[in-house]
Steps between C-alpha positions, in 0.01 A plus 500: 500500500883611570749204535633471906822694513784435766347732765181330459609145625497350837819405702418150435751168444632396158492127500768335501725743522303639810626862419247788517343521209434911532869601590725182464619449846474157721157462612392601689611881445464763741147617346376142508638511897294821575210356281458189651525626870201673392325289367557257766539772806186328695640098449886475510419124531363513131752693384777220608304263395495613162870601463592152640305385202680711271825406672393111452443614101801708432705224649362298251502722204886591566636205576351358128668802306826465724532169706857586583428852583176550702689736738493456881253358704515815759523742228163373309338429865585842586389693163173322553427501871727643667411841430118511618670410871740766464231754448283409833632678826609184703451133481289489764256735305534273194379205719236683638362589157537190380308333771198774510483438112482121554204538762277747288 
């Protein structure tokens, strides 16, 4: 059996640090964007529901490794949910998603 290299590993969140732990960057990183609209294409509603739960954990986790320097409250809202709105093609849409995927 090989050992995992760095091409092997998933963009997934280093906790607490809540950097990528493939390539570094905040998480979520631009693959971990594209991989979980996938994975989440046909339920946007579970896919904000389970970055507001990260958000409520990285909140956590960063504020106990810096409590002076947690960073902005838009900034972290945004780098946690404020991109999956960004990427639908209105707000109207989004709502209408949301609701069909609340009824099914």
């Amino acid at each position: 059996m090989t050992a995992p290299n760095e091409h092997s590993l998933p963009h997934v969140p280093m906790r607490p640090l809540w950097l990528c732990r493939r390539c570094g960057q905040p998480w979520p990183c631009g693959a971990a964007k594209v991989a979980l609209l996938t994975e989440y294409r046909d339920s946007l509603v579970s896919l904000f529901l389970y970055l507001a739960s990260c958000l409520h954990d990285a909140i956590d986790d960063l504020h106990q490794l810096r409590p002076s320097d947690t960073g902005s409250t838009a900034h972290v809202f945004d780098r946690f949910l404020g991109w999956p709105a960004r990427r639908t093609r209105s707000p109207a849409a989004l709502l209408l998603m949301m609701r069909r995927n609340l009824h099914e």
